[in-house]
C-alpha positions as CSV (number, residue, x, y, z in Angstrom):
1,X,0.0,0.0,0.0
2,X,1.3,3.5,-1.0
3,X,2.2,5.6,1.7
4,X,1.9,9.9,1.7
5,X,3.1,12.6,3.9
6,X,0.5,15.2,4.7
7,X,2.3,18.6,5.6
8,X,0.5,21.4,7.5
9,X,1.2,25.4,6.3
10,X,-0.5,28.3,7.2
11,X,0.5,31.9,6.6
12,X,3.3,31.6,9.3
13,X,4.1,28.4,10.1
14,X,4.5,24.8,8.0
15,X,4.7,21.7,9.8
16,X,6.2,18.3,8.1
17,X,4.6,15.3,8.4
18,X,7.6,12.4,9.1
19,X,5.3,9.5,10.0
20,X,2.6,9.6,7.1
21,X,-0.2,7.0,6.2
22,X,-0.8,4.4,4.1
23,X,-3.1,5.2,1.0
24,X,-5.1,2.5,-1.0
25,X,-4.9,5.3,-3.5
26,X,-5.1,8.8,-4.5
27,X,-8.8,9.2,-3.9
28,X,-8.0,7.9,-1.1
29,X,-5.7,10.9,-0.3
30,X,-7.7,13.1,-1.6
31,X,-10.1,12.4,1.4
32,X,-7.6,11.9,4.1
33,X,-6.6,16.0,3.0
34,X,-10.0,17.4,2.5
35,X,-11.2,15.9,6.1
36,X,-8.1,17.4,7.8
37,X,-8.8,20.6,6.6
38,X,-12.2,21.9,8.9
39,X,-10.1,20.4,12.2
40,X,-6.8,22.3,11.4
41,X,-9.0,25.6,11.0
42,X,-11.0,25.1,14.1
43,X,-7.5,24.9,15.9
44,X,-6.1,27.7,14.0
45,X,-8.1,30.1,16.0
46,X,-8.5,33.8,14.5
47,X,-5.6,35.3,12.9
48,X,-6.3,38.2,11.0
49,X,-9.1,38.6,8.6
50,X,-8.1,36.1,6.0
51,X,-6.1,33.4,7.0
52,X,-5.2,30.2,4.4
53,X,-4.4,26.8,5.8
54,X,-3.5,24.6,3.6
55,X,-2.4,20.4,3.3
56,X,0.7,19.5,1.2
57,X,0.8,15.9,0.4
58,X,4.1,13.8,-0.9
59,X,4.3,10.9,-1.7
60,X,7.3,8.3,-0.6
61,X,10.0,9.8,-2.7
62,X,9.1,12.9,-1.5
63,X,7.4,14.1,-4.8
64,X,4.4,16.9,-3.9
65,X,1.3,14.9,-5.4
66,X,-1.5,17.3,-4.0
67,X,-2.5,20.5,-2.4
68,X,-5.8,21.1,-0.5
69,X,-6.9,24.4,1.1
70,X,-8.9,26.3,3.0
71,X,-9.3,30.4,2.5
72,X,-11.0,31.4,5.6
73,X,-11.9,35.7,5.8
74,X,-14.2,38.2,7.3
75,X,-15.6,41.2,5.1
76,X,-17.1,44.1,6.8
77,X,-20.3,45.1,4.8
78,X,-19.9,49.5,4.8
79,X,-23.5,49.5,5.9
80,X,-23.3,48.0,8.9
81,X,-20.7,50.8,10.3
82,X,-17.3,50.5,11.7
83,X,-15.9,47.1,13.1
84,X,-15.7,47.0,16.5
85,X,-12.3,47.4,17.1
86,X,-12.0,50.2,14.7
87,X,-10.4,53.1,17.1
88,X,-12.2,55.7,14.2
89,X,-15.1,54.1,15.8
């Protein structure tokens, strides 16, 4: 069975994976990244109004095979007024 490294990076930090999983195959991957994905945002905690977190998978030669990510950001709509930590405010 194939095995893959699943990398963490976010806009500061990346984090390598030096254990990895095994894969039946690349759908299989596929999954194993996109289900990672809502976790590591939940433990990102707020950073900013956009923040990208993103998985980074290799296979066993190292080779980059895949990249999943998440874009989370908060818009201000103008109606609604100043944010509230807006010192204009």
């Amino acid at each position: 069975m194939p095995h893959y490294f699943f990398d963490i990076q976010d806009d500061h930090h990346c984090a390598y994976d030096d254990i990895g999983f095994d894969c039946d195959d690349v759908e299989a991957v596929r999954c194993h990244a996109l289900a990672a994905l809502p976790t590591l945002a939940r433990d990102a905690g707020p950073d900013g109004d956009r923040q990208v977190i993103s998985v980074l998978v290799r296979d066993a030669e190292g080779g980059r095979i895949l990249k999943a990510s998440l874009t989370l950001t908060v818009e201000w709509d103008e109606t609604a007024g100043s944010p509230p930590d807006d010192p204009s405010s």
